[in-house]
N, C-alpha and C positions, 0 to 999 in steps of 0.2 A: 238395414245398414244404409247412410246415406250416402251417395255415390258423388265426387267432388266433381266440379265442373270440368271440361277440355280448358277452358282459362283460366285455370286455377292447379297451377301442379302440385301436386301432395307434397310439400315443402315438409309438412312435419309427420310425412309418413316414415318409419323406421327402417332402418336395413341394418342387421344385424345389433339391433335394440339401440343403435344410433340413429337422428333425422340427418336431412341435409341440414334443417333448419340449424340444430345444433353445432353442427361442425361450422356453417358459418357464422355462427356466434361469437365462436368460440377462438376465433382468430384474430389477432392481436391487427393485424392491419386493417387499415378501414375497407372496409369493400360495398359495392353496389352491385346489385344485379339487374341488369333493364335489358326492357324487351326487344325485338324484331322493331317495334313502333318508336323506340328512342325514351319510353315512359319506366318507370323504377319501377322496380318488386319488389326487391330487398333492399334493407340494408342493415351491415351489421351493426353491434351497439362502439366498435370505433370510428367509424362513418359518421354515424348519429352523435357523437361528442365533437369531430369535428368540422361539421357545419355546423350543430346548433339546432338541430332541427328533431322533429321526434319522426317515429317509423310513420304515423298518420301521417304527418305532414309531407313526407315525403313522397309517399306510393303517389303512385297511379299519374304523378306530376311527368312532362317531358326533363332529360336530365338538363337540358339547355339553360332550364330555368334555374338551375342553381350553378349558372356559369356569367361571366360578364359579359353585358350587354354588346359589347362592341364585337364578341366571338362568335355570339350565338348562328347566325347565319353562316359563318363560316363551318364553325361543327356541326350546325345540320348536313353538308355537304360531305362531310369527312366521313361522318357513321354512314350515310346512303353508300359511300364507297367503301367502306368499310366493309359492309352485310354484303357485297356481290361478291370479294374472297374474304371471308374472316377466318383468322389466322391469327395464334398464340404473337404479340408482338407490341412492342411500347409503342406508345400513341404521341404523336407530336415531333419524333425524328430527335428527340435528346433536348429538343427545345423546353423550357420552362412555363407550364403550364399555369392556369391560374381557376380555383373554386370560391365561389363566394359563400361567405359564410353568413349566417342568417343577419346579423348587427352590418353587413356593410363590408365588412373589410375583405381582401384581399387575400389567399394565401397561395402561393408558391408550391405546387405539387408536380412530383412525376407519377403517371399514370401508363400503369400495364393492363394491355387488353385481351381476353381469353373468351374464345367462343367456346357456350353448352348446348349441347341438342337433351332436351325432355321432350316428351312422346310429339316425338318428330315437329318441334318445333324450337328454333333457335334462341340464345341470350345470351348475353355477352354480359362478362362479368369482368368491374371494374376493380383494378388493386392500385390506393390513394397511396401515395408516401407523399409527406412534406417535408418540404427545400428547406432543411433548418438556416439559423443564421450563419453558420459553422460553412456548411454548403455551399452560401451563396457566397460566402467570403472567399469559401477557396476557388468558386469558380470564378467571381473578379478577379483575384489573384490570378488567376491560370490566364484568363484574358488581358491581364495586365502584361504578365511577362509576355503574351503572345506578341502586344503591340510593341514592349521594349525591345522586343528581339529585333522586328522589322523595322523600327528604326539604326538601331547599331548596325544595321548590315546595310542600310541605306548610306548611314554618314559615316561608317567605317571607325567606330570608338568601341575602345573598352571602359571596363567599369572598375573602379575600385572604391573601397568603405574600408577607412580610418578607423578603429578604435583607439579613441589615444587617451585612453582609461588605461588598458592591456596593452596599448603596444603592441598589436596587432593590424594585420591590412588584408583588404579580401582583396584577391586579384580575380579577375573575371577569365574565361577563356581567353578573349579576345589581346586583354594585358597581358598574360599570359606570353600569348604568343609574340607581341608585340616585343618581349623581353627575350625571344628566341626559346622560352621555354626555362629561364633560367632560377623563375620564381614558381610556389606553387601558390594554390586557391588560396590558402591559408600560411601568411608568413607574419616573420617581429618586422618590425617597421626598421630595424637596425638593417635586417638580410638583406631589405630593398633595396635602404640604402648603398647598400654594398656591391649591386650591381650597375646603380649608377655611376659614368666613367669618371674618373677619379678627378683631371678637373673641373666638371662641373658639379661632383659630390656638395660641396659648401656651399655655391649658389641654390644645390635643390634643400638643404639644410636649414639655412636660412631664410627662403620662403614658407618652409614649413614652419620654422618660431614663428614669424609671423603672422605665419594662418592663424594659430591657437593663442595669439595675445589677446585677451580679452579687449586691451584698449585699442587694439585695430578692427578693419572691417571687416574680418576674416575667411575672407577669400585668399583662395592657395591657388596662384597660377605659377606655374616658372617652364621651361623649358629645358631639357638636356640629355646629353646622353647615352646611350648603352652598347656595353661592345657583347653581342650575344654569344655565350659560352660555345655554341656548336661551330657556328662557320668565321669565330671573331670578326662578324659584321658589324661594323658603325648605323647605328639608326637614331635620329632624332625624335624625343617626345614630347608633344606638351599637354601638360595636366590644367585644369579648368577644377577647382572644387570649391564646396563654400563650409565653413565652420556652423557647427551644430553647438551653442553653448549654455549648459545646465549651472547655476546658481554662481556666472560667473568663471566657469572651468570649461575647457574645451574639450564636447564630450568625441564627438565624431566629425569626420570629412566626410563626404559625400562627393564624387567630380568622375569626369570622364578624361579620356585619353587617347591623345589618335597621333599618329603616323605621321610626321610632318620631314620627313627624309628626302623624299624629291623636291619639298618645296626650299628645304635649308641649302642643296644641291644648289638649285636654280638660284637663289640666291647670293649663294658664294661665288658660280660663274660669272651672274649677271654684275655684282660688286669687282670681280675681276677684268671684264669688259670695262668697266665704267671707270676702273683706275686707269688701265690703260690707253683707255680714251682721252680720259681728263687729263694724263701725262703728257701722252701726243700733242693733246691741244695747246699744253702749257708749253711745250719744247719747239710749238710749230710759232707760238706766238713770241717767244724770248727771239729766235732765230730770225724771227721777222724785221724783232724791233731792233736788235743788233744789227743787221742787215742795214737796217733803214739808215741810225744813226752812221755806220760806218761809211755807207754810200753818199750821206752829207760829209759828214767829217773830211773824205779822205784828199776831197779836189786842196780845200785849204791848209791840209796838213803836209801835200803833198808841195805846195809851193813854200809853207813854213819852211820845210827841209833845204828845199833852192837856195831860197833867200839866206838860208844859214850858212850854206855851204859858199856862196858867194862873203858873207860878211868875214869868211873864215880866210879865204883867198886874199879880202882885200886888206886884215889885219897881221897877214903872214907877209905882204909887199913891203919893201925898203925903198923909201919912206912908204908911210901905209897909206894908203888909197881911200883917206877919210871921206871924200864925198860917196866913193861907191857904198860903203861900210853903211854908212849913212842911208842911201836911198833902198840897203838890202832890210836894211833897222825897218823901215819906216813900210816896208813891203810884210815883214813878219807880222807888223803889229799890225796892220792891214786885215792878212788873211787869220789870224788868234782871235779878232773882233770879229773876221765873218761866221768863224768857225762856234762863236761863241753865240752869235746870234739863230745859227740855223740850231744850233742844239737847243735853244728856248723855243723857237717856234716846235719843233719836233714836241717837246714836252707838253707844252701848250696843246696842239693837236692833238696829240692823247690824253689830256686833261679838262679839254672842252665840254665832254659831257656827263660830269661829274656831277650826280644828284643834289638835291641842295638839302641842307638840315630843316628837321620839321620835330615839331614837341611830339616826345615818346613816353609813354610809358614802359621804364625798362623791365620789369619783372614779366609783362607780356612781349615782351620782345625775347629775352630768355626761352619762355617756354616754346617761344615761337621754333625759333634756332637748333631747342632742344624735336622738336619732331622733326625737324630738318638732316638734323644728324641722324636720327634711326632711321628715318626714309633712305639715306644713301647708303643703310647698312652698317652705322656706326651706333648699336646701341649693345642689349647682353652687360648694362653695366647696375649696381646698385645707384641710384642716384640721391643725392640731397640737398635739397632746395631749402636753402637759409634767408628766401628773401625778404625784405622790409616791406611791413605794410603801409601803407599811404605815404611811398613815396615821393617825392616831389619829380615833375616831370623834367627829362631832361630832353639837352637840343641837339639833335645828332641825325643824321640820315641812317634809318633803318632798315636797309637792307646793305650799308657798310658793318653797320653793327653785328647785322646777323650772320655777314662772314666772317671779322674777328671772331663770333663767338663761335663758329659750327668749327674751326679751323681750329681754337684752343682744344674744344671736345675733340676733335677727331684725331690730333695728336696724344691724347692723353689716354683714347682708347686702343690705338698701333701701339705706344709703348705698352700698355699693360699687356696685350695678347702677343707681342713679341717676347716678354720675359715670361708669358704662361701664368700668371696673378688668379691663383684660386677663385678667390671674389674679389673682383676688379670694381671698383666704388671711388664715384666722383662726386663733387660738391661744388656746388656752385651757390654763392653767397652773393647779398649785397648791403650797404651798407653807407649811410650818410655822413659824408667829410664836411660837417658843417665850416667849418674856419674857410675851409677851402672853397664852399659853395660846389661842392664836386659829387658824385655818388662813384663808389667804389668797389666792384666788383671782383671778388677772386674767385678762380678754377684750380682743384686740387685734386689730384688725383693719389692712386695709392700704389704708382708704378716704382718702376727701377729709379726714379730721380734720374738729374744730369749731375754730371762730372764735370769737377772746376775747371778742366781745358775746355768743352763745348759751351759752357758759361761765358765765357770770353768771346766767343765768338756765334753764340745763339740767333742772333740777330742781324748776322754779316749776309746781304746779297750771295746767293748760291753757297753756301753753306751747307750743308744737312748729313745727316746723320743713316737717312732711310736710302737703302738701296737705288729705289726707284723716284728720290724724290729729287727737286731743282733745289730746294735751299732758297723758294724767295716767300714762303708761307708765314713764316715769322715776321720778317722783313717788310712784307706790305703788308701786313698785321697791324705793324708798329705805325707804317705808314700813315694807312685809312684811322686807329685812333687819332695820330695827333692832329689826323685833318680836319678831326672833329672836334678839336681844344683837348682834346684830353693826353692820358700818357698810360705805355704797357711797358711792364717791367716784368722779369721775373723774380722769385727770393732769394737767394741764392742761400740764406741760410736754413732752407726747410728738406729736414733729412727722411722724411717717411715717402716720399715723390717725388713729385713735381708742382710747383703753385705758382701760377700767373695771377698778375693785378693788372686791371687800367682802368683808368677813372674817366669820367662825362660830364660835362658842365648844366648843373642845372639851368632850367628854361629863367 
């Protein structure tokens, strides 16, 4: 009988009329068996289908060599550390390994490693699983959400996904919570609505048509907000999302959502300072100018009076005292001419540095005005811009322009949020008065309208309507247009608001 070598272990010797050889044949996963030296023994016939390689080709080779180039040096290192404790355990720490297969390509495998002692000599036997595509997808995915996560918790957003097929919305935890808890994962787009606070319901409404109109750009942004069910907290939100649309139909939202409640806060203070500033400053400068004028006035009004009260003395004398009468006459009219003249210069002095008209384009001057008002806090409205294209330029200083125009908005936006206007929507048009050689602007808003007693007196110095306001905003409104050739009026017969016109003299 021949006796097998010490380097040769009886692989197809039987135990219990079964070999080893057998049993690893006969197993559905690929395996190798290599030696102490890092060189193949075995391999089974799954192995052998998935490199590509036959059992000849394989033996007696190091296993490196059927690894990528770029590893190889590194896994010689790993198996030397490996054989000084070898121990039942996956190879590579969960990381994604890679086999090359005879043609070249690449495959993606996890590999488990198990040491065997035969007649006291060691081997480590390899079991191949590969990364299918199913696998690697989910493990993108899993690394995907890993990175979503740490961003929303860096910028502080939730997430929600539209279906506005079903009418349905996925709230995220973070939305979730943002809504106090008052929505779940899974809600109708109706319920959401339902916890946004009842005035700003129609403005978020209405941004959502508009997301899903196919003929817009369909982007969903609006702000607004929610009274959460537990502690009826007020918190502001705003949504960012963009329209997913299939054959013309809006299939999905996609957007984020974050917490904008300390900055609305701040906002509403800093707007409250800023009125109260701007009031101050308007009550410090009327006081001034009154001040001023009256402190001119009062020397010549103060001898008017003299002079009167003598002309009264000398026409109550029997016979009358016509020469005094006379010389008081002629004193009055004296000091009514000086009095009349320091009040032009007074005028003049504050009229000295009055910018001069230069060629505008008004449609950018509009838009201009119009960031001028959100900047101070006067925005939250629908807007619509009806203006003329290639309009002719007009002649007018541009930054008097831009305060009739921030000043019409800004009253049109006080009246609507003091009547509480679901959706508060302005329009601003323009429009060429050819006969007139004029360009013609109106401002409409969709407020309470005025009432025929304040029509009559809309445009009277100190005037007004508003708590806090002087009553001269209309006034020098009226003003700065006509100083510019033009005229502001209001309509008086327009009953859905309020609608201001004034017109500009073409260049």
């Amino acid at each position: 009988m021949k006796t097998k070598s010490i380097t040769e272990p009886p692989w197809d010797e039987p135990l219990n009329g079964i070999s080893f050889k057998d049993l690893f044949d006969a197993v559905t996963e690929a395996m190798l068996l290599v030696d102490a030296c890092g060189k193949i023994v075995m391999a089974n016939p799954s192995a052998l289908d998935l490199c590509g390689y036959t059992l000849n080709e394989l033996r007696g080779h190091e296993v490196e060599a059927f690894i990528p180039q770029r590893f190889r040096e590194h896994h010689r290192c790993y198996r030397k550390q490996y054989l000084e404790n070898p121990r039942k355990r996956p190879m590579g720490n969960h990381s994604n390994l890679v086999l090359l297969h005879r043609d070249g390509d690449e495959i993606s495998v996890d590999i488990s490693l198990s040491p065997i002692t035969i007649q006291q000599r060691i081997y480590v036997l390899l079991v191949l699983n590969v990364i299918d595509r199913r696998s690697q997808a989910e493990y993108a995915l899993r690394e995907s959400q890993e990175r979503l996560w740490l961003i929303k918790q860096m910028i502080d957003v939730g997430i929600f996904d539209i279906d506005c097929v079903n009418h349905k919305i996925y709230c995220d935890e973070r939305l979730q919570e943002l809504c106090g808890n008052s929505v779940n994962e899974n809600i109708t787009l109706n319920d959401f609505f339902a916890v946004v606070h009842h005035d700003d319901r129609a403005n978020c409404q209405a941004a959502f048509d508009k997301a899903i109109n196919p003929h817009m750009s369909g982007e969903y942004r609006t702000e607004f907000r929610i009274m959460q069910s537990g502690n009826q907290k007020e918190r502001w939100i705003t949504i960012l999302g963009e329209t997913q649309f299939v054959m013309g139909k809006a299939k999905r939202i996609v957007g984020i959502a974050r917490d904008i409640t300390q900055r609305k806060q701040r906002e509403k203070m800093l707007q409250q300072h800023r009125n109260e500033t701007e009031t101050l400053f308007k009550q410090q400068v009327a006081m001034i100018t009154v001040s001023a004028i009256a402190h001119e006035l009062n020397s010549p009004l103060t001898a008017i009076s003299a002079y009167s009260e003598v002309v009264l003395h000398a026409l109550n004398e029997t016979p009358i005292d016509c020469d005094r009468a006379r010389e008081a006459m002629n004193g009055c009219f004296e000091q009514a001419q000086l009095a009349g003249g320091k009040l032009y210069e007074l005028l003049n002095f504050l009229q000295h540095n009055t910018a001069e008209a230069e060629v505008l384009d008004l449609n950018q001057v509009i838009e201009d005005a119009l960031l001028l008002a959100r900047g101070d806090g006067y925005g939250g409205f629908n807007l619509m811009l009806e203006l003329e294209p290639c309009l002719p330029a007009v002649n007018a200083n541009r930054f008097q322009i831009q305060r009739v125009l921030v000043n019409l908005i800004r009253n049109a936006v006080e009246a609507m949020r003091t009547a509480n206007i679901p959706v508060s929507e302005i329009t601003i048009s323009v429009e060429t008065l050819a006969k007139e050689n004029m360009a013609l602007v109106s401002i409409r808003d969709n407020g309470p309208g005025i009432d025929q007693d304040t029509l009559k007196r809309i445009f009277n110095p100190f005037f007004t309507t508003k708590p806090t306001g002087l009553g001269m905003g209309l006034s020098i409104s009226r003003a700065l247009v006509e100083a510019n050739g033009g005229r502001l009026w209001v309509d008086p017969d327009f009953k859905q608001g309020a609608q201001f016109h004034f017109t500009l003299p073409f260049v």
